[in-house]
ZADO-1210 file (C-alpha; in nm, 4 decimals, padded with zeros to 6 digits):
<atoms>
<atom x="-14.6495" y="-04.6110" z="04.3588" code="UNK" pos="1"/>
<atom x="-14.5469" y="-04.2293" z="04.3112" code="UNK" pos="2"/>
<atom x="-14.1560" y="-04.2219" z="04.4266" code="UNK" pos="3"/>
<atom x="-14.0404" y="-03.8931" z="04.5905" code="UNK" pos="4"/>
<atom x="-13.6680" y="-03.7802" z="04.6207" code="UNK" pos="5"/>
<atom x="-13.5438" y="-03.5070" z="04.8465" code="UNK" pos="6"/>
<atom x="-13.1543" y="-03.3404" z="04.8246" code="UNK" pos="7"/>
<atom x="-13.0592" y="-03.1685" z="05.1401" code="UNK" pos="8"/>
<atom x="-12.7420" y="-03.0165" z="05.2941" code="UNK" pos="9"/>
<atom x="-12.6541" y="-02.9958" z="05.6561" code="UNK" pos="10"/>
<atom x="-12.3376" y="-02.8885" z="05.8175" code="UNK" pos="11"/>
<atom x="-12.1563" y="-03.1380" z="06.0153" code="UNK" pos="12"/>
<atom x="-12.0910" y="-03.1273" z="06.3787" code="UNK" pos="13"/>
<atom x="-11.8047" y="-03.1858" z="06.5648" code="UNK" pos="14"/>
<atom x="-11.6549" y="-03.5688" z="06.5035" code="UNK" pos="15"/>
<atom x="-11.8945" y="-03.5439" z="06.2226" code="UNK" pos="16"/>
<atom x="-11.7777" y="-03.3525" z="05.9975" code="UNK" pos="17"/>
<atom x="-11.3750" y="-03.5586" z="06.0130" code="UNK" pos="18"/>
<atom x="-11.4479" y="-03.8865" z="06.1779" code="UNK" pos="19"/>
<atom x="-11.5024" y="-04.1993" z="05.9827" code="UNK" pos="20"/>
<atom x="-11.6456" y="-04.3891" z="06.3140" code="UNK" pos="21"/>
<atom x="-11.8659" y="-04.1548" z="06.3062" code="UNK" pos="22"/>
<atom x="-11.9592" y="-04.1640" z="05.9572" code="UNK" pos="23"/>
<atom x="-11.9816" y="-04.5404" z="05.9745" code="UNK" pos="24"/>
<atom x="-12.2163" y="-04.5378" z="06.2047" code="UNK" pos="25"/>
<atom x="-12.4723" y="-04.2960" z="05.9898" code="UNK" pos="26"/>
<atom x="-12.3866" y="-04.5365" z="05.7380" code="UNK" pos="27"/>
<atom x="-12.4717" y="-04.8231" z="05.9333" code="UNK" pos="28"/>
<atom x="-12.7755" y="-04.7104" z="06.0444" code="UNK" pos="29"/>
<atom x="-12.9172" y="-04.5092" z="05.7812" code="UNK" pos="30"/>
<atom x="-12.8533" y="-04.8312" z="05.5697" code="UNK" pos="31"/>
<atom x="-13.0496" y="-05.0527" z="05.8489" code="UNK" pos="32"/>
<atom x="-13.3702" y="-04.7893" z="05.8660" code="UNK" pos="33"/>
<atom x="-13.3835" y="-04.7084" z="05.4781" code="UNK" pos="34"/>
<atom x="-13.3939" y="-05.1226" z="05.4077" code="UNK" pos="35"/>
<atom x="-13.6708" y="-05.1383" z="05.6930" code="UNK" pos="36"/>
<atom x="-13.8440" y="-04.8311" z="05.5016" code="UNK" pos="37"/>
<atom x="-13.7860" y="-04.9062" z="05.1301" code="UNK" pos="38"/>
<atom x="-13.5757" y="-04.5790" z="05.0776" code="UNK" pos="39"/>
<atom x="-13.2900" y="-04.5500" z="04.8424" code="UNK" pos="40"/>
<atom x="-12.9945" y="-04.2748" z="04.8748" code="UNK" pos="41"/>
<atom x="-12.6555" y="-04.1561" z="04.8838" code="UNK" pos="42"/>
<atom x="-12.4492" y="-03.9409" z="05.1142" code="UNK" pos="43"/>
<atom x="-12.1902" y="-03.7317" z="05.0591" code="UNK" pos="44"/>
<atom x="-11.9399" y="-03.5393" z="05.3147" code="UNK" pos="45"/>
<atom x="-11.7003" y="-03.2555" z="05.1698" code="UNK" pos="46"/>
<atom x="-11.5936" y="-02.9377" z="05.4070" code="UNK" pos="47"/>
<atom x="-11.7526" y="-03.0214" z="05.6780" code="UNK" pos="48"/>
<atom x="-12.1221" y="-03.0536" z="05.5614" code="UNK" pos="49"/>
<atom x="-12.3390" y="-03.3182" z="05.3782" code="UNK" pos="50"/>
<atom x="-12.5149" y="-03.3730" z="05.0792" code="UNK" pos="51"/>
<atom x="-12.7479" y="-03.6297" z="05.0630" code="UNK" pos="52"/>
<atom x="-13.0313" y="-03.7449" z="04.8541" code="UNK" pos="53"/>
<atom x="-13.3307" y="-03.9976" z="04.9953" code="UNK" pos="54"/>
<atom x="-13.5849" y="-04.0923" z="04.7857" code="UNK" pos="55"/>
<atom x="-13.9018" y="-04.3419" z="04.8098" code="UNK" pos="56"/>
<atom x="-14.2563" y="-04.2957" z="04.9118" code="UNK" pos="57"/>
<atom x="-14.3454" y="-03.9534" z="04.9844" code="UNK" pos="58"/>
<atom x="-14.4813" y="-04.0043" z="05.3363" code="UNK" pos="59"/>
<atom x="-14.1250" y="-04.2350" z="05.4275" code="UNK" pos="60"/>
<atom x="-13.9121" y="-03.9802" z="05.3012" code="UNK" pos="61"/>
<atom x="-14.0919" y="-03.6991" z="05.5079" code="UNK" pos="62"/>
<atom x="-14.0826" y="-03.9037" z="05.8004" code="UNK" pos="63"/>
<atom x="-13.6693" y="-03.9572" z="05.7562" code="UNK" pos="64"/>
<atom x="-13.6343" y="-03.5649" z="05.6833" code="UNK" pos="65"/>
<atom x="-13.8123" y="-03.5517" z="06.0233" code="UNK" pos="66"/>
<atom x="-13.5624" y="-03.7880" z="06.2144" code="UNK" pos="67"/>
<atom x="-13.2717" y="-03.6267" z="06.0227" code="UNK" pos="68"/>
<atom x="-13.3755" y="-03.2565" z="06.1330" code="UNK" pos="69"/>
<atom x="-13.3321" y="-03.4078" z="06.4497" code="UNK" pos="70"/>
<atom x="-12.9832" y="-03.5486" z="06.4229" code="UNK" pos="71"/>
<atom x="-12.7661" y="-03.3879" z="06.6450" code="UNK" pos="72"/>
<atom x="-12.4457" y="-03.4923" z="06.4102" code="UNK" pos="73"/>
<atom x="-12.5583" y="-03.2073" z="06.2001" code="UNK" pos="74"/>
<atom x="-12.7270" y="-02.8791" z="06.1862" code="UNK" pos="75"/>
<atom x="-12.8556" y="-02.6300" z="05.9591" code="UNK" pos="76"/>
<atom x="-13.0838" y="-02.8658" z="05.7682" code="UNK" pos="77"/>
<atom x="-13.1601" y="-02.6946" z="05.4310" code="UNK" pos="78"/>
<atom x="-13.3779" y="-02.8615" z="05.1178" code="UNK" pos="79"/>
<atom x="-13.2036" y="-02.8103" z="04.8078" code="UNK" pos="80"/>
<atom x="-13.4780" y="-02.9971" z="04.6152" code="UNK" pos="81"/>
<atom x="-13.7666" y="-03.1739" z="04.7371" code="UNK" pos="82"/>
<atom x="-14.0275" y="-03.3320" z="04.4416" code="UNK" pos="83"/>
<atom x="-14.2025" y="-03.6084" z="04.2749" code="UNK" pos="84"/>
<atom x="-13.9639" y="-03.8621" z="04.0451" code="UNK" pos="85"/>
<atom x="-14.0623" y="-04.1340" z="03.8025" code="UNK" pos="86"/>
<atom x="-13.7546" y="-04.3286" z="03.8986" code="UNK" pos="87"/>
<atom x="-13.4863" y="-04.3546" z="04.1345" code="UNK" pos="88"/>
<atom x="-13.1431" y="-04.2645" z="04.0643" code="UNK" pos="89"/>
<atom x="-12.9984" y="-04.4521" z="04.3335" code="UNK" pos="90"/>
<atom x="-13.1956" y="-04.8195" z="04.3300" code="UNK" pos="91"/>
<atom x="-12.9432" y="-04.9605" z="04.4110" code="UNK" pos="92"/>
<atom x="-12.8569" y="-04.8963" z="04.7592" code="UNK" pos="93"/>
<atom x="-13.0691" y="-04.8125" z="05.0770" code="UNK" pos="94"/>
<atom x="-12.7316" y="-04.5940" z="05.1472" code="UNK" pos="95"/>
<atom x="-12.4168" y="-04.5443" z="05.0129" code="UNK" pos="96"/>
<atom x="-12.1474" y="-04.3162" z="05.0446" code="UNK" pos="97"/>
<atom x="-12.0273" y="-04.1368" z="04.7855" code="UNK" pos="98"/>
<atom x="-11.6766" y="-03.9847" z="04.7644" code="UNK" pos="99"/>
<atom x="-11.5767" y="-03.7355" z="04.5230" code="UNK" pos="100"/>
<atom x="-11.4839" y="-03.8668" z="04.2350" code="UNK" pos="101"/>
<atom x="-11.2460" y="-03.6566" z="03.9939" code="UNK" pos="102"/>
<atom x="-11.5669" y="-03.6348" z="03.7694" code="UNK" pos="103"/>
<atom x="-11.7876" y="-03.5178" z="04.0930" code="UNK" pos="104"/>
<atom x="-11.4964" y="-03.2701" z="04.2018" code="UNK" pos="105"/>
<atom x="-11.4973" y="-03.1485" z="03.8127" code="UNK" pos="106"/>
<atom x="-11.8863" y="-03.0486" z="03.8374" code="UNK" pos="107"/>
<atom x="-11.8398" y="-02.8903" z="04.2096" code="UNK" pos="108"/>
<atom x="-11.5574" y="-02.6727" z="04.0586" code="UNK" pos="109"/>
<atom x="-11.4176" y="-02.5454" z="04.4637" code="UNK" pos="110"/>
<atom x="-11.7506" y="-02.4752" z="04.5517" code="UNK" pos="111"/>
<atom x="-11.8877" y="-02.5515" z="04.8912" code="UNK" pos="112"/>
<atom x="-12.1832" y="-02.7786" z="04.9200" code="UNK" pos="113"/>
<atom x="-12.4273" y="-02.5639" z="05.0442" code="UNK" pos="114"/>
<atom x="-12.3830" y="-02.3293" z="04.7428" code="UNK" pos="115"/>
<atom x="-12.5137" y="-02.6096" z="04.4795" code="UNK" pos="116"/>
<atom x="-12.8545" y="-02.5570" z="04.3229" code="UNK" pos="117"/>
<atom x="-13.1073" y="-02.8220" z="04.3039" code="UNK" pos="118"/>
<atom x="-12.9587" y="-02.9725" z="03.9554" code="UNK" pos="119"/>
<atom x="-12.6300" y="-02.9441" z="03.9981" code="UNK" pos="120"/>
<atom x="-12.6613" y="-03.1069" z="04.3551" code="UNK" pos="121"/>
<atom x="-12.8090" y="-03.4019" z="04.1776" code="UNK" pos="122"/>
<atom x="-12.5817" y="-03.4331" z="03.9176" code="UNK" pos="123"/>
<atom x="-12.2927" y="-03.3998" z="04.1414" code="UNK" pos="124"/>
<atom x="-12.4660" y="-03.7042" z="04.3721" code="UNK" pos="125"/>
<atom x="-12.5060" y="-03.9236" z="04.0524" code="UNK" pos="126"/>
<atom x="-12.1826" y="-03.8483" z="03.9041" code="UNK" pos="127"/>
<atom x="-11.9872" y="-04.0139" z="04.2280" code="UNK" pos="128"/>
<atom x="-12.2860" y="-04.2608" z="04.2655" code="UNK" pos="129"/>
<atom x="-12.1778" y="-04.3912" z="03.9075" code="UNK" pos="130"/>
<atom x="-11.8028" y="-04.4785" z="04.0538" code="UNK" pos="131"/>
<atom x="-11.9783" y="-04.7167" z="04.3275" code="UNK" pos="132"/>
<atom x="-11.9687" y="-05.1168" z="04.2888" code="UNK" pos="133"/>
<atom x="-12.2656" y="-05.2355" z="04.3070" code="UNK" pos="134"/>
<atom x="-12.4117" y="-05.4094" z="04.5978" code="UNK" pos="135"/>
<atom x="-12.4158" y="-05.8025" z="04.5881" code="UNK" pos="136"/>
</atoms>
């Protein structure tokens, strides 16, 4: 089965972008839908926006950009990177978050998320990914 991963970045909105209830609950139910869809990810929140990547079957992770366009928690919905894989980076977990790590913060250098390029964006996901425990 071809896998698919797409990187976006959004800006927060409102309790969004500070409020860990809020946050939590993407978590929560991002982690319920992705399990129910066989997508993978990782999500990231730094200066008021968010990074994430999704990744599994091309037409499941279309259909989640769809629903996530439509989030009103965030706006400004842009695709850093959007292509075929031949594996996931993040198998592991139908979501996580990641935090950044002192080797993530090292590769974003003070820049704001929404000035990352497709690799870098990536790297910077699977740099913080690689501090996570994994799932039991």
């Amino acid at each position: 089965m071809p896998l698919h991963r797409a990187i976006y970045v959004s800006d927060a909105v409102a309790d969004a972008a500070t409020s860990l209830l809020v946050l939590a609950e993407i978590l929560g139910e991002s982690e319920r839908n992705n399990r129910r869809d066989g997508v993978t990810g990782v999500l990231m929140r730094h200066g008021g926006r968010f990074l994430q990547a999704i990744e599994g079957r091309r037409a499941d992770v279309d259909r989640l950009m769809d629903r996530l366009r439509a989030d009103p928690r965030h706006e400004n919905v842009r695709l850093l990177s959007d292509q075929d894989v031949p594996f996931r980076l993040f198998r592991d977990w139908p979501m996580t978050l990641a935090e950044l790590t002192p080797d993530a913060a090292r590769l974003l250098n003070g820049a704001p998320l929404d000035q990352l390029g497709p690799d870098r964006a990536e790297m910077l996901l699977a740099t913080a990914a690689e501090a996570l425990a994994l799932p039991a």
